[in-house]
N, C-alpha and C positions, 0 to 999 in steps of 0.2 A: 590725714586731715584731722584737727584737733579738734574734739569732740565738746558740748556743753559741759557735761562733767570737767572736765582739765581745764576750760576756761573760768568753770566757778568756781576753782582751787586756786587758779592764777590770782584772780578779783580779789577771794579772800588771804591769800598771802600777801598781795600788795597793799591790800585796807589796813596790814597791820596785826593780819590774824582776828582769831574770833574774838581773844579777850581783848579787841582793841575794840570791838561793834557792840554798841549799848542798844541800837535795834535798828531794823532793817524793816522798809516796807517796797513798796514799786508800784509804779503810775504805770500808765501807758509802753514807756517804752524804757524807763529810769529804773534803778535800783538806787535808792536812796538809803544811806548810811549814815547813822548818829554813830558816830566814833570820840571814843575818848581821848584819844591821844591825836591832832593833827599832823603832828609831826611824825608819826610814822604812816601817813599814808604816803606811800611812792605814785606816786603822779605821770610820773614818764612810765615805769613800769607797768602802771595798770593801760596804759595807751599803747603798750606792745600785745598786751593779750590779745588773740585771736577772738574778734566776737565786738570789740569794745568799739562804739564808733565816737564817743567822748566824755573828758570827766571835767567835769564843775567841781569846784570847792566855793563853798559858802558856809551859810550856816548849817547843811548838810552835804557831805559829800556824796554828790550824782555820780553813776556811771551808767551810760548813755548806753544800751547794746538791743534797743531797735525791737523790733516786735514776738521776738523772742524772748522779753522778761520773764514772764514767767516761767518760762524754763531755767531760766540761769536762777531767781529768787527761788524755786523749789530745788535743785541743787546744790547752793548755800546754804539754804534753810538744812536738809541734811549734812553737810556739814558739820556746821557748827552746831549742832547736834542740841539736847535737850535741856541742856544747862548753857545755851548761849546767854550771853548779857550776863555773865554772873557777876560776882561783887567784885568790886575793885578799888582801890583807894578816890576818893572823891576830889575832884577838879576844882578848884579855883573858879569861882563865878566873874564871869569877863562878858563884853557886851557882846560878842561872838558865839559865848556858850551859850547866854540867853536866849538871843533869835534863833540858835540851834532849836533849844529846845522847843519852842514856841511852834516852832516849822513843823518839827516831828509830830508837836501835837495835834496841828491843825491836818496835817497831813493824814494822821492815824487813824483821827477822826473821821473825815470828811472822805477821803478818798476811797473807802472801801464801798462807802454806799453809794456811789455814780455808776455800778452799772443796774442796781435797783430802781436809781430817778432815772434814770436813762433810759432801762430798756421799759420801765412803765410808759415815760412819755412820747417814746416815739410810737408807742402800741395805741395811747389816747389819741395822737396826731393822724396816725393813720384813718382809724374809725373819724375823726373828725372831716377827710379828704373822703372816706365812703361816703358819709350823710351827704360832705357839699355836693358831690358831682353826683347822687341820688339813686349811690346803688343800697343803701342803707337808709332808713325811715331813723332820724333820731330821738321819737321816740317811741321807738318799737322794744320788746320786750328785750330781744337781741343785743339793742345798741347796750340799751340800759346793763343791760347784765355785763357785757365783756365789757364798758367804761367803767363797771365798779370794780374790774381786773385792776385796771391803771390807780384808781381812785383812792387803792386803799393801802397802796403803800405811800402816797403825800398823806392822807390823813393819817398816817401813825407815824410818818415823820419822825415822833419826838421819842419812840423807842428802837428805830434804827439808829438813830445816834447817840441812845442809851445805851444801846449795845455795846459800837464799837468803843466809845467815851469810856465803858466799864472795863474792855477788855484792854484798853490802853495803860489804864490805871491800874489794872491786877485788882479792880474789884470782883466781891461775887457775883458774879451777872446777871441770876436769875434774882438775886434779892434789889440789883438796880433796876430791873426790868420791871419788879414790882409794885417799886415805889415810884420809877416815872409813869406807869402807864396810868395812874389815877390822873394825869391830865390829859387822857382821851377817854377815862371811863364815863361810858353814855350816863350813869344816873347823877356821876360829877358833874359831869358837864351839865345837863339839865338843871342839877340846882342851883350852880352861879347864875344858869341864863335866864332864869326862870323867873316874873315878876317879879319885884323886891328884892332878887340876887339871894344871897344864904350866911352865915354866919358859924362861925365857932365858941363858942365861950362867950355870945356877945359882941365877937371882933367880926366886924361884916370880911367876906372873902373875895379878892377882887376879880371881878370881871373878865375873865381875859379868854379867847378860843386860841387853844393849845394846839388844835391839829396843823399840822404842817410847820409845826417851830421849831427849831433846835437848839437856841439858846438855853433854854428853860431847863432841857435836857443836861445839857451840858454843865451847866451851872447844881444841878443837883446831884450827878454823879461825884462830880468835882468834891462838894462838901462828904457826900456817904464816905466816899476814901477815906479823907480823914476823920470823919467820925469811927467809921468801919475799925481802922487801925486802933484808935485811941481806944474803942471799949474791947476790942480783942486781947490789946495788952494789960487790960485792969479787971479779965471775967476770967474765975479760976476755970482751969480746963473741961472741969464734967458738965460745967452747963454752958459752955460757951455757943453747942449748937443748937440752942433755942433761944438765950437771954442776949449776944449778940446780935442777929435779928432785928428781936422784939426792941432793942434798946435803940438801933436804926430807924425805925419804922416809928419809931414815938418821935426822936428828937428830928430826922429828917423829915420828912412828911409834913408838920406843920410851916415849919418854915420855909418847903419848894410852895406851898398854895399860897401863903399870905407876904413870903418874900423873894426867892428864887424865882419861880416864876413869872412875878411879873415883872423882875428886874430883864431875867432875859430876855420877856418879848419886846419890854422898851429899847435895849441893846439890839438886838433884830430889827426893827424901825428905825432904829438910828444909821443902822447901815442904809439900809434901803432910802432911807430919808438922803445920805448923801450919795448915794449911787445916782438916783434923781436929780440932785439939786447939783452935781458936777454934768450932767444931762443935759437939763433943764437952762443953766447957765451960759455952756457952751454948744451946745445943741450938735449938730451935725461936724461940728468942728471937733470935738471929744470925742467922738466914734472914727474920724480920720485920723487921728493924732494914734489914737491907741492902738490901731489897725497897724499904724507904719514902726511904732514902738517895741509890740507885743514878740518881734524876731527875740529882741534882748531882753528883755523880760524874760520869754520861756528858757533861754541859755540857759541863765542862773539860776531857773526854777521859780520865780517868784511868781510864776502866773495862777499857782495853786492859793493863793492869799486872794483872788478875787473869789474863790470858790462861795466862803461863807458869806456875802454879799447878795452876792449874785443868787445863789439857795434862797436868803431870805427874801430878796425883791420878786423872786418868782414866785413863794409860797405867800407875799403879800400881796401883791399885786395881780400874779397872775400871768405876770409879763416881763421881759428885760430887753431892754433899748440900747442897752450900751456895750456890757464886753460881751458878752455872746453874739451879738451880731456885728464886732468888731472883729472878734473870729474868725466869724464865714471870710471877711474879708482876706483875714491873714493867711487861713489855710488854703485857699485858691492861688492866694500869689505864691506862696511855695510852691505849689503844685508846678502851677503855669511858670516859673524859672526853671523849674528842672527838669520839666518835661522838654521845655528849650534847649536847655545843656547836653543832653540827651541827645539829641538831633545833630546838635554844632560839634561837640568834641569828638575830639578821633581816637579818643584814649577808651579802651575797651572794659577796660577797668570802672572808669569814672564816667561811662554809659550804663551799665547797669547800674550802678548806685543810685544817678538821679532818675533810671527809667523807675525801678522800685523806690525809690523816696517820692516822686513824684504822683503815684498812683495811692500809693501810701497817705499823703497831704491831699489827693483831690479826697479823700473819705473821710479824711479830718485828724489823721495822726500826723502832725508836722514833724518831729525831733529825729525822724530818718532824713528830712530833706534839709535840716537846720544843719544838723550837724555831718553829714554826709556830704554836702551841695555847697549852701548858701555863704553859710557862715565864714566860710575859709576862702571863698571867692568873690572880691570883693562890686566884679560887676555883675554877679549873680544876688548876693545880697541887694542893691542899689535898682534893682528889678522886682524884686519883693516889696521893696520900700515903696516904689512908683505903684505898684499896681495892687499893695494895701490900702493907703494911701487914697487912691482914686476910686477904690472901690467902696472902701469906707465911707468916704465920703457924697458918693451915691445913696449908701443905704442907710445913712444918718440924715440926709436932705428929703429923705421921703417915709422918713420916719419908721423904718422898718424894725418889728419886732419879736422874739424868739417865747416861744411858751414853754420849753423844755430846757432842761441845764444837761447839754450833751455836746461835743464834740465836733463843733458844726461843720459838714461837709455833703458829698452826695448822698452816703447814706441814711443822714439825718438833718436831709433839707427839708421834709415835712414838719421838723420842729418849728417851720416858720409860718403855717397853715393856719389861718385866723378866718373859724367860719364865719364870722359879721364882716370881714375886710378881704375879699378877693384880694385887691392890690398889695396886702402885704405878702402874700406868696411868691406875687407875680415879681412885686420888686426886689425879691432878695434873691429870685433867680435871677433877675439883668444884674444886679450887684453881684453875684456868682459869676458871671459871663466877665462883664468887665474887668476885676480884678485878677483872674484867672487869665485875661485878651492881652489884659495891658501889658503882667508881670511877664507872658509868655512871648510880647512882640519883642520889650525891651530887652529882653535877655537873648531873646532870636538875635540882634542888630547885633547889639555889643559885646557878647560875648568872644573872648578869644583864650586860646590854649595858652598860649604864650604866658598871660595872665591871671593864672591859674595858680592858687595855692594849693591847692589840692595836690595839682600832675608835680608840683616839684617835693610836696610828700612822698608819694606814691614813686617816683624816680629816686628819691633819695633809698627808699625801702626796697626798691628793688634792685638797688646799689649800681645801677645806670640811668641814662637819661635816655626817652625811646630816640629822642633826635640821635645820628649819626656821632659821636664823639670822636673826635683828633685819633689818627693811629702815627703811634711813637714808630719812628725810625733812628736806627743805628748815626751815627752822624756825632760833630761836634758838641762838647759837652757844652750847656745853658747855664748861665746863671739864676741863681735864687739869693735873692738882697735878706738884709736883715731887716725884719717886721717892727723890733724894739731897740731906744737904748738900754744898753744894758750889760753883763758880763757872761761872755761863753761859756758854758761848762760842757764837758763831753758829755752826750747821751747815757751813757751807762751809770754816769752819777745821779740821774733822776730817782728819785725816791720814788717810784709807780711800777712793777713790774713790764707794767704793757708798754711801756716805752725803754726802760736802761734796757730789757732785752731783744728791743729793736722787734716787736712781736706786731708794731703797726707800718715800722719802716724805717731806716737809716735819716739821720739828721744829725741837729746839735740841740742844745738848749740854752735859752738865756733867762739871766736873773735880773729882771728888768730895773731902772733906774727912773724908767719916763712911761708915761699914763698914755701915751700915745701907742696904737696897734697898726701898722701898716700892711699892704699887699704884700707879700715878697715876689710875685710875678704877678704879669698881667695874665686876666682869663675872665671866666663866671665865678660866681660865690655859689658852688655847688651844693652846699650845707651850711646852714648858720641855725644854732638849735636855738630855744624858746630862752633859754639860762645864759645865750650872748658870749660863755666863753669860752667859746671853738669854733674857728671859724675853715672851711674848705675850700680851695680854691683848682679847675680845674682849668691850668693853664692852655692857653692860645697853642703852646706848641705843644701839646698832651702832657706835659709834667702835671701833675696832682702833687697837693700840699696841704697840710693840717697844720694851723696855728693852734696850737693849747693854750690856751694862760691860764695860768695856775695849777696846781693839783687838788684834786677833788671839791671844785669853782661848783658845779653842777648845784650842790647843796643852798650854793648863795641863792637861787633862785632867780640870775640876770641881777638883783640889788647893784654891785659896784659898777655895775658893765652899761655904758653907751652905744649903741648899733648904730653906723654910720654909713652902713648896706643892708640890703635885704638878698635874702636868697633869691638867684635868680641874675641879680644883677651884673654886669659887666663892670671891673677893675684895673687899671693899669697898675704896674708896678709902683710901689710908693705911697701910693692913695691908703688916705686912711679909712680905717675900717672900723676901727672900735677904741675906746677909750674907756680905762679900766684905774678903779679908784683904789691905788695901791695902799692908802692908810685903811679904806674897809676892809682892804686883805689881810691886813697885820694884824689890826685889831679884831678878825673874826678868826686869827689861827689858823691860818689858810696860808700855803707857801706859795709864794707868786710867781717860780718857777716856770719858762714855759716852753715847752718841748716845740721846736719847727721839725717836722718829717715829711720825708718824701714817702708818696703811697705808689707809686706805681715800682709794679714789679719788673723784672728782667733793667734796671735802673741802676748803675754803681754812680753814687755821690760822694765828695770830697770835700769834706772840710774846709773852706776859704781862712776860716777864724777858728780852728778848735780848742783856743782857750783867751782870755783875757776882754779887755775892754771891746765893745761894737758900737757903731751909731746906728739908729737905723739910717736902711738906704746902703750900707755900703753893702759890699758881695759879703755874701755868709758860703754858698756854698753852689760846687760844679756838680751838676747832674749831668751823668752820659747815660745813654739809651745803648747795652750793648748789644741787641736782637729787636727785628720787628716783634711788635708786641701789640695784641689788641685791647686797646681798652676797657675793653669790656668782659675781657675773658677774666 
């Protein structure tokens, strides 16, 4: 059994290695990687490691491996050991690298502090459910003290995100800490708020309540870096640790009060201001819409960019109408699809996946049941959708609202608990019911094995299919037609070891003329990989056959290649299967060579054409079976 260790060697050999990772953090269930080089992450490779259940590329590459994150980030973490990220020549600025970096930052930032709003605000939720149902006096000495628990990490808000902002930057931390915190210091604060507001030099100082901001924050970490930098490289070494500092604190400081500051918190409203007004607009329609959206969203990770939004609309308002309780929506319907899957499939494999993705999603961690389930299935996704969707749209029509920025699910359905409004509790539990009822019945009905993306994974990897497969018998030998026009060459001329030494099976090869790929026998298309140029075919009379086109095509990424079958599908001989753009082969250096072999074993095949001109369609080659043979052995 391959252990966390050997799977987060695996991860980072295939990212590229450590000097490929410029930093590394992890969400919920993701390991997110800013890598330098994209081209050397291997994509297929890191989807073999044991552990991994998906990778995203985007502006950061995700690898998807489930609620064991942080085992596998603290195992790469050593790894790549104390000098990860070190220097390396500098990248080309592309609009790719851009939103890279942008991601990583909001990331860096933002997401370490969510289990501090989190677990404050479901602890404030709670107490708020003692007082309503009145096993708690709220304003008993009790309440009061354990609410200043929850209370007093949103009020300093603006130096947890000092923090992480500082440690993102490689600034000094305690000397950011010290300069945001003057916008929650009680005697600051008291003097802007105080009669006639306060003044510096003459210059009045504006108005603004800092606690619960993070803009303001951010924006003045942001400038100490570079200042930090600038006077570190211009203060001779003996006084750099005191005149450093001081030279911080003089030029930063005045400009977070009289301009940083209230730049951020206007940027903070501004968010909120449209968080609302895309609300307000579309009302109950906009929490539907995002509910049935949000599957693809989180794929690609981009769900983490409503974070700073959402943060502000709560720490202004108090409240959030929109993606947070479009959420509840989403993560019930995963739930309720897989826990259906669960039920229907007969594949033992792909019952534990959705029963644990699906318990996983009812608590509000979706990316086991996205990426394990839904995603690769497409009547399982289409059941997510319906019963987002309609739950969404329940809990947008009666206006349901969350007080907490957490993970909406069973564990943190008291985030919904509004002690002036009974009925918002009550309605985001029926909104819980329904989208969880819906996504669970439609995926009950429609769901079938057959149509599974997943089981013809899962059979490809297990190098059978559980259905029964054809057993070859001894008997007269079969034809196999030619797939391409094009020109014969004996196997052994292939420039690939794994094929001139007949290391996957006897055949020919041809160098094609026409952009056309045919079946060479009728059967299933037992494999057709993501890259389009390899195609399996396991024939009606048990023969098996691998079309190659090209040598080492994989790299193309599918770019030349047309797929005019899916895995899974039924082909007769001759039918086309694929069409492949022989000028992008030339012109990407790519030989467009393409090995036909026979895979089954105990099989002598014969040459029909072992050298010169072929159409396709005509006989290429006699396959005889000379022993019973099982398929599957």
């Amino acid at each position: 059994m391959t252990t966390t260790s050997e799977s987060a060697a695996g991860i980072l050999e295939h990212i590229g290695g450590s000097a490929n990772v410029t930093a590394l953090q992890h969400c919920s269930t993701r390991l997110r990687f800013t890598v330098r080089e994209d081209a050397k992450v291997d994509e297929h490779a890191l989807m073999a490691v044991p552990g991994v259940i998906g990778v995203v590329r985007g502006p950061q590459t995700q690898i998807v491996v489930g609620t064991k994150v942080a085992d596998f980030y603290r195992e790469i973490e050593k790894l790549r050991g104390p000098s990860a990220g070190g220097d390396a020549p500098r990248q080309p600025l592309t609009w790719r690298r851009a939103g890279s970096t942008v991601m990583d930052f909001v990331v860096s930032v933002f997401v370490p502090i969510i289990p501090a709003i989190a677990g404050a605000g479901i602890f404030k939720s709670l107490l708020v459910l003692l007082a309503a149902i009145g096993w708690m006096d709220n304003t008993s000495q009790n309440y009061l003290v354990l609410s200043a628990f929850a209370d007093a990490v949103f009020y300093f808000l603006p130096i947890l995100v000092g923090f992480t902002t500082a440690k993102k930057l490689g600034v000094n931390i305690p000397l950011a800490l010290g300069i945001v915190s003057l916008l929650v210091f009680p005697a600051f604060t008291g003097l802007i708020t105080a009669e006639g507001g306060a003044s510096l030099f003459g210059l009045p100082i504006p108005t603004v309540a800092y606690n619960a901001q993070v803009f303001p924050s951010i924006l003045t970490v942001l400038l100490l870096s570079v200042v930090e930098r600038f006077v570190t490289r211009w203060t001779p070494g003996p006084i750099r640790t005191f005149f450093v500092p001081f030279m911080c604190f003089l030029i930063v400081s005045p400009i977070m009060i009289f301009l940083l500051g209230p730049l951020g918190f206007w940027f903070g409203s501004m968010l909120t201001s449209g968080m609302l007004w895309l609300y307000g607009t579309l009302g109950w329609v906009a929490v539907a819409i995002m509910a049935g959206i949000l599957p693809f969203i989180i794929s690609v990770g981009m769900h983490k960019t409503f974070l700073p939004p959402t943060i502000a609309t709560v720490a202004e308002q108090g409240k959030e109408s929109f993606y947070l309780v479009a959420s509840l929506a989403h993560n019930l319907a995963e739930s309720g699809s897989s826990l259906a899957v669960a039920i229907r499939t007969r594949n033992k494999t792909l019952r534990g996946t959705a029963i644990s993705a699906g318990v996983s999603a009812f608590f509000g961690i979706t990316e086991p049941a996205l990426y394990g389930v839904t995603l690769q299935n497409r009547r399982a996704i289409i059941a997510v959708i319906s019963g987002a969707v309609t739950g969404g749209a329940y809990l947008g029509l009666t206006v349901v609202s969350a007080f907490v920025v957490v993970s909406p699910g069973a564990a943190s359905i008291s985030m919904f608990i509004d002690p002036g409004n009974p009925w918002n509790f009550i309605n985001a539990l029926i909104g819980f019911v329904i989208a969880f009822a819906v996504a669970f019945t439609v995926s009950l009905i429609t769901w079938r094995d057959s149509d599974s993306g997943t089981l013809r994974v899962l059979d490809k990897e297990a190098g059978a299919d559980e259905l029964a497969k054809p057993v070859l018998t001894a008997g007269e030998p079969v034809q196999a037609f030619a797939p391409l026009d094009g020109e014969v060459i004996p196997l052994d001329q292939v420039d690939d070891k794994v094929f001139s030494a007949g290391i996957l099976g006897p055949g020919v090869a041809i160098r094609p003329t026409g952009s056309a790929v045919r079946a060479p026998i009728a059967g299933v298309v037992s494999s057709l990989l993501p890259s389009k140029h390899a195609v399996g075919i396991a024939g009606d009379d048990g023969t098996e056959m691998l079309v190659h086109v090209g040598m080492d095509t994989v790299k193309l990424e599918g770019r030349p290649f047309v797929a005019h079958v899916a895995q899974g599908d039924h082909v007769h001989a001759g039918q086309l299967i694929l069409e492949v753009d022989l000028e992008a082969l030339d012109a990407a250096g790519v030989d467009a060579t393409t090995p036909v072999v026979v895979l089954n074993e105990g099989a002598s095949v014969e040459a029909l054409v072992a050298a010169g001109p072929v159409e396709a369609g005509a006989p290429l080659l006699a396959v005889t079976i000379k022993e019973a043979t099982d398929a599957t052995a």
